[in-house]
C-alpha positions as CSV (number, residue, x, y, z in Angstrom):
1,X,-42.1,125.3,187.6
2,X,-39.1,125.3,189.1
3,X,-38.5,125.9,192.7
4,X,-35.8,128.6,193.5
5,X,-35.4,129.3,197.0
6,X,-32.7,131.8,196.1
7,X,-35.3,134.2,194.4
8,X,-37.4,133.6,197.0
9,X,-34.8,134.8,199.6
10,X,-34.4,137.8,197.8
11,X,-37.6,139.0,197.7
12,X,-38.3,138.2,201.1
13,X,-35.3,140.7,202.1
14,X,-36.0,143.4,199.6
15,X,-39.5,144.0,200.6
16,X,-38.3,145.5,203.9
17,X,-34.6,146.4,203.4
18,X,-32.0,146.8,200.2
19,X,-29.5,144.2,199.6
20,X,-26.0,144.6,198.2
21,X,-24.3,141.9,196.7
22,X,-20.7,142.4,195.8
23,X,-17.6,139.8,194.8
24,X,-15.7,139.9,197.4
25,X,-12.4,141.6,196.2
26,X,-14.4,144.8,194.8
27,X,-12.3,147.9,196.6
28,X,-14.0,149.5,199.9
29,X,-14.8,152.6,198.3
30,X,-17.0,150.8,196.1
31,X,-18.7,148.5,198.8
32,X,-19.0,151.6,200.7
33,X,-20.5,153.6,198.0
34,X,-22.8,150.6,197.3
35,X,-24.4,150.7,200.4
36,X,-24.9,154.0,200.7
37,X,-26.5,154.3,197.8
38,X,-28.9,151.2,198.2
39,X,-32.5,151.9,199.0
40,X,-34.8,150.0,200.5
41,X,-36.9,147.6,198.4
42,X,-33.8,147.1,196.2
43,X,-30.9,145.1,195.3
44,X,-28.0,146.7,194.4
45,X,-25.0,144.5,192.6
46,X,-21.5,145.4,192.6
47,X,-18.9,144.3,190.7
48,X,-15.8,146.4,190.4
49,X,-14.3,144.1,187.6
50,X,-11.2,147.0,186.3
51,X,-9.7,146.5,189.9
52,X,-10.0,142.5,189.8
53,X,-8.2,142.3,186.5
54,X,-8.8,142.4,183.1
55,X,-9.0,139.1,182.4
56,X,-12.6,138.7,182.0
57,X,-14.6,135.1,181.3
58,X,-16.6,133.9,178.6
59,X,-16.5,137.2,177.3
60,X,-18.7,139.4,180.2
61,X,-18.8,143.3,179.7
62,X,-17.5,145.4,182.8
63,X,-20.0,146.6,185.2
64,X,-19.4,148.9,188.1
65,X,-22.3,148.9,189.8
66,X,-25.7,148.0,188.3
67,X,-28.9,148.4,190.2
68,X,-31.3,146.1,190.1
């Protein structure tokens, strides 16, 4: 079995509090809206990929925001 600390991490955090991970030119709205709307026990991802450009790679569908 492999050993992933970064799942590990994020269960640790969502069992007492959401988490919100975003790229980090998504528009403040969105962020905003994100962790509003983030509960606790969650992980909410946000990825506001019509305002980054739309020049997507390898082919990757748009998402908004998909919770988790």
């Amino acid at each position: 079995m492999i050993h992933c600390p970064e799942k590990e991490r994020e269960k640790l955090i969502t069992q007492r509090y959401s988490l919100v991970r975003f790229h980090h030119q998504i528009s403040l709205e969105t962020l905003f809206n994100g962790i509003l709307q983030a509960k606790p026990g969650t992980m909410v991802k946000l990825y506001d990929l019509e305002q980054l450009g739309k020049k997507i790679p390898f082919n990757i569908n748009p998402l908004n925001a998909q919770m988790a």
